[in-house]
TIRO-421138 format. One record per residue: x, y, z of N, C-alpha, C, O in turn. Coordinates in steps of 0.02 Angstrom, whole numbers, plus 50000, padded with zeros to 5 digits. Layout:
BEGIN
XYZXYZXYZXYZ
...
% end
This chain:
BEGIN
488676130349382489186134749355489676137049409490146140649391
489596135249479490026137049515490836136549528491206140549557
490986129749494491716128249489491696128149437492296127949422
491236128149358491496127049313491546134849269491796135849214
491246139049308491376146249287490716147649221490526143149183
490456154449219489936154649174490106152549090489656150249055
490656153349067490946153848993491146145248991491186142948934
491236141849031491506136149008490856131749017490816126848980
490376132849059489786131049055489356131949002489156126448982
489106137048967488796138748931489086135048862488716133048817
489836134448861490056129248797490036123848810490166120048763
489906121148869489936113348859489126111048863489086105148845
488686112848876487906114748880487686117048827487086116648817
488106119848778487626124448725487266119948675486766121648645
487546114648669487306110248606486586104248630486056102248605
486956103248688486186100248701485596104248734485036101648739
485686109448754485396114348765484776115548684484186114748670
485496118348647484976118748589484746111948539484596112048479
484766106248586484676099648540483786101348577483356101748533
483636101848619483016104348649482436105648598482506111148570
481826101648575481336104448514481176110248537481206114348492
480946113148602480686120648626481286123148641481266122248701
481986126348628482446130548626482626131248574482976126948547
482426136948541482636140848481483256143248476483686141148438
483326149448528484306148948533484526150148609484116148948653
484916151548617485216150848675485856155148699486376152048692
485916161048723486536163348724486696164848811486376162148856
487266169548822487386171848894487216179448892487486184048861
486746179248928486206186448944486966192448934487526191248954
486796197248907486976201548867486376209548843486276212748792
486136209848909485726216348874485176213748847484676217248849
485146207548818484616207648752483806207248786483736205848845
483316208448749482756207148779482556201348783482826196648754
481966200948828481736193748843481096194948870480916200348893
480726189648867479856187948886479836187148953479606191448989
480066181848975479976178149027480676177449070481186174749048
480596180149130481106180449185481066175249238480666175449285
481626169249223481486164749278481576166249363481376163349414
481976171949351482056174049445481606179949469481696183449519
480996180349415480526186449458480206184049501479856188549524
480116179949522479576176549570480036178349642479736180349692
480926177249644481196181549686481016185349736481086184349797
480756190749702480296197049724479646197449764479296201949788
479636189349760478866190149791478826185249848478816179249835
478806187349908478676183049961478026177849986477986174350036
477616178649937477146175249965477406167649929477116162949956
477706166249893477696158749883477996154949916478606156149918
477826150449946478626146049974478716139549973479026136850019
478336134049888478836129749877478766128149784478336130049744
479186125249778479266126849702478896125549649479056126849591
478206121849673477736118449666477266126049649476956128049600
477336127549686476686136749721477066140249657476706142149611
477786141149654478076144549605477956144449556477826149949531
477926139149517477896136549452477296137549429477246140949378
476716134849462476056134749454475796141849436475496142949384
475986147649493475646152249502475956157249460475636161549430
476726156349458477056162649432476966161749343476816166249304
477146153749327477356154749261476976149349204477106147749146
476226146749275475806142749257476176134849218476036132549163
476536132749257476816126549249476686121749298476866122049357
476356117249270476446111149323476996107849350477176102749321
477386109949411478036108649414478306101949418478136098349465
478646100049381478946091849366478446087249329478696081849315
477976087749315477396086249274477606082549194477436077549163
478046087849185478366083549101478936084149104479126089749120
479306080649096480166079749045480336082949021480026083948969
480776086149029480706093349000481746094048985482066099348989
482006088248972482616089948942482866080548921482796075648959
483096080448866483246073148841483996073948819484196078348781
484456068448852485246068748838485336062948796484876059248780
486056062048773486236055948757486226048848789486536047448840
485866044848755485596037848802486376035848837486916037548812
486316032448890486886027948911486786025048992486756027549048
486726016448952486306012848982486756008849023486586003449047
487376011649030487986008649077487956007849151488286004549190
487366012749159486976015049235486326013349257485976014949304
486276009349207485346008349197485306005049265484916007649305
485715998849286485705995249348485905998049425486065994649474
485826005149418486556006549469486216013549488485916017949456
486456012549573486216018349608486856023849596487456023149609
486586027849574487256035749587487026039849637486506042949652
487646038749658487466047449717487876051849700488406051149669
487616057349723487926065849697488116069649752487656067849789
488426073349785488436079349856488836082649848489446082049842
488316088649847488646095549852488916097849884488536097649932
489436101049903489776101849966489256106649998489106105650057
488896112949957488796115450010488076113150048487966115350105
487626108950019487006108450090486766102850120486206101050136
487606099350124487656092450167487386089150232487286091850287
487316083250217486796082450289487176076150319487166070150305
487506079750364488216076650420487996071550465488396067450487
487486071450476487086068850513486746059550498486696054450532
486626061350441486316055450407486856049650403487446050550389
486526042250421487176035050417487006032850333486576028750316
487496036850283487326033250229487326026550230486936023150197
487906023850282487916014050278487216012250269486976010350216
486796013250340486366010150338485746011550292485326007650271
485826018250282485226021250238485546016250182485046013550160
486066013650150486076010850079486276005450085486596002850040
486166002550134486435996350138485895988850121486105983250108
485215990950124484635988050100484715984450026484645978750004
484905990850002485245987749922485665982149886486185980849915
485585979949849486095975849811486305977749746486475974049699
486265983849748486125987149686487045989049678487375988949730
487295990249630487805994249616487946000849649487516004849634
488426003349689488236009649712488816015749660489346014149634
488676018949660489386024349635489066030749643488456031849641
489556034949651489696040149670490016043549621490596042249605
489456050549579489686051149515489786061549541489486065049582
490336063049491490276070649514490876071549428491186067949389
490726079649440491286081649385491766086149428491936091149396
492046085749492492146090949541492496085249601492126082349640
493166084049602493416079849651493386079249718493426074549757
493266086849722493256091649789492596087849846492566087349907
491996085149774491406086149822491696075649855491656072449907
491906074449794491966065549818492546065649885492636059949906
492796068949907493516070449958492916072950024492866070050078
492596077550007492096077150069491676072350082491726069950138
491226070050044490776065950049491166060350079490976059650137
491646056050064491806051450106491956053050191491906048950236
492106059250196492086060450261491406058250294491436056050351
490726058650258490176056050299490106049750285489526048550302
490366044550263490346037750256490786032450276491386032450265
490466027450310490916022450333490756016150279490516010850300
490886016850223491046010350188491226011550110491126016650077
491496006350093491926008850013491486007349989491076002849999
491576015149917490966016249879491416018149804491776023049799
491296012749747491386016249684491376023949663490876027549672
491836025749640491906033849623492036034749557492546031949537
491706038049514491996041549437491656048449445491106050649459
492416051149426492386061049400492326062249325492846062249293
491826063049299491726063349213491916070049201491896074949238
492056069549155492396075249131492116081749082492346086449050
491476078649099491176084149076490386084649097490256078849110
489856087949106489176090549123488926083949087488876078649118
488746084649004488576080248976488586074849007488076072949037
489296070449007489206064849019489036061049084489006054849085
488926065249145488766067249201488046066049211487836060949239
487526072749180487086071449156486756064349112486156063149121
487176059649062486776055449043486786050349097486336046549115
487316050849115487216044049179486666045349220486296040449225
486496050249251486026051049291485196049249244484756045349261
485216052949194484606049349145484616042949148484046040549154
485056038949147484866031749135485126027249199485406021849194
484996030349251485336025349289484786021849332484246023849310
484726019049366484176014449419484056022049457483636025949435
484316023049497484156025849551484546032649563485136031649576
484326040449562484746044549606484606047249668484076049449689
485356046749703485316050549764485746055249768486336053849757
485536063249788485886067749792485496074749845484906075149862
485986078749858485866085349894485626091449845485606090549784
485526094449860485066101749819485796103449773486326105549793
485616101849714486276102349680485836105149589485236106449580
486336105349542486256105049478486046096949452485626095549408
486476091649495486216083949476485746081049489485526075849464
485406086449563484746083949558484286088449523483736085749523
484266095549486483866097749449483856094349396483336094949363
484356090149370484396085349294484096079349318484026075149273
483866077449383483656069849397483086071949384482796068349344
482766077049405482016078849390481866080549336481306079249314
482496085049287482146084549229482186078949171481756078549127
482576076049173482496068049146481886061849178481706056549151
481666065249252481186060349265481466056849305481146055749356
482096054049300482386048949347482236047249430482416050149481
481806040949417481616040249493482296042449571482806039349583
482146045749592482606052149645482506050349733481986048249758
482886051249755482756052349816483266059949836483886060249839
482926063849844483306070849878483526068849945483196064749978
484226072249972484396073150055484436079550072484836084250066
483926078550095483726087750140484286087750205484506082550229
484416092150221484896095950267484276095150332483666094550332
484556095250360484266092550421483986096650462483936094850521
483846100150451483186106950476482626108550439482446103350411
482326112050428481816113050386482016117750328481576119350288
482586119750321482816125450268482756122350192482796126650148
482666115450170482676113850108481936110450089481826107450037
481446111450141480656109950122480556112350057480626110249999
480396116750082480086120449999480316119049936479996119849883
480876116749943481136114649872480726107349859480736105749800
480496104349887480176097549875479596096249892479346091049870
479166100849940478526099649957478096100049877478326104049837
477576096549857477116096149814477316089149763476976087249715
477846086449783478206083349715477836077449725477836073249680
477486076349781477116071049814476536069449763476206064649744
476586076549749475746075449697475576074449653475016073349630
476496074749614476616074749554476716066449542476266063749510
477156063049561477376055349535477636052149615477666054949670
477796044849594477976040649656478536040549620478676034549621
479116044349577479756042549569480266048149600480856049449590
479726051149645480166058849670480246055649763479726053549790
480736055649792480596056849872481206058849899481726059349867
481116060049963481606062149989481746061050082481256060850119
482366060550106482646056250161482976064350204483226069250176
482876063350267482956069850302483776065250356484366066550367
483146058250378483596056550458483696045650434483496041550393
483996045950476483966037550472483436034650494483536029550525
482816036450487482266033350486481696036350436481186033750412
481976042750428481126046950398481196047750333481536052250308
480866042950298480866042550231480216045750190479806041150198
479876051050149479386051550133479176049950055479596050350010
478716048850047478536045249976478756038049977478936034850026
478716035849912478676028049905479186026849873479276024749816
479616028849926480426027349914480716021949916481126020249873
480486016649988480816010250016480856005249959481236000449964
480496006149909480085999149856480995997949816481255992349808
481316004549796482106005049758482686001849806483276001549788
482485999749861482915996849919482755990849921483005987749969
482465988249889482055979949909482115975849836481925970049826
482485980949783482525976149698483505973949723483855970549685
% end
């Protein structure tokens, strides 16, 4: 919701939101009451990765089930997308060579022009680009595509919750661990790439089709 503002988000989200069999309704917080608070865990320092969170705070096995279904579109089924957020970029990393293993289709998908104008700044080679024009259709590509690669973003919370085999790019310190430690335990379609060599999980196998 950061460039797309809370009100224009919530309308372009609302319908598949409530296409969801477990979402009854759905509005923009307004006073009203509620059960379950997804940012109380906030408050509490002893957890520190999202895995510990989920489990402990709200008894969820984190990434465990599928937990959001979009409109099919199988235009991507063959094809690596990458995503980057401007803000927790990792300057450091040789996308060439990290993607160059591939023979796969590459593109570079965003709804935000801003982030595709930076991101080429960290790349030395031409890379397919489409700006969709909306969340939705953004989102289904990533459901159906071969492969995503992206930074701590909204496109990679939709790669995980569609399932879509993922590779995360952590920022190059230790500040984005926690967001990914445990996922190891969960499936071999989750991993994630720090440096031009350190790959963890059973990532390399999507570089070799």
């Amino acid at each position: 919701i950061f460039h797309h503002g809370l009100q224009n988000t919530y309308n372009e989200i609302k319908e598949i939101v409530l296409a969801q069999p477990y979402v009854e309704s759905f509005e923009i917080y307004d006073n009203q009451d509620y059960e379950i608070d997804l940012s109380s865990w906030r408050s509490r320092s002893c957890y520190n990765t999202w895995h510990h969170i989920f489990s402990s705070v709200y008894g969820v096995n984190w990434g465990n089930t599928k937990w959001i279904t979009l409109p099919q579109n199988d235009t991507f089924k063959d094809c690596i997308l990458i995503s980057h957020s401007c803000k927790r970029k990792n300057s450091k990393l040789d996308y060439k060579k990290f993607l160059k293993q591939s023979t796969k289709r590459i593109v570079f998908v965003t709804t935000n022009i801003k982030e595709w104008e930076e991101f080429k700044l960290l790349i030395d080679f031409e890379c397919e680009v489409i700006v969709f024009d909306s969340l939705i259709k953004l989102w289904s590509a990533i459901q159906g595509c071969f492969l995503f690669i992206g930074n701590l973003s909204s496109p990679l919370a939709v790669a995980y919750a569609c399932h879509t085999p993922t590779i995360a790019i952590l920022t190059c310190g230790p500040y984005d661990d926690e967001h990914f430690m445990g996922l190891e335990k969960i499936s071999d379609r989750y991993g994630w790439y720090r440096s031009n060599s350190q790959f963890t999980n059973n990532v390399p196998e999507y570089f070799q089709l």
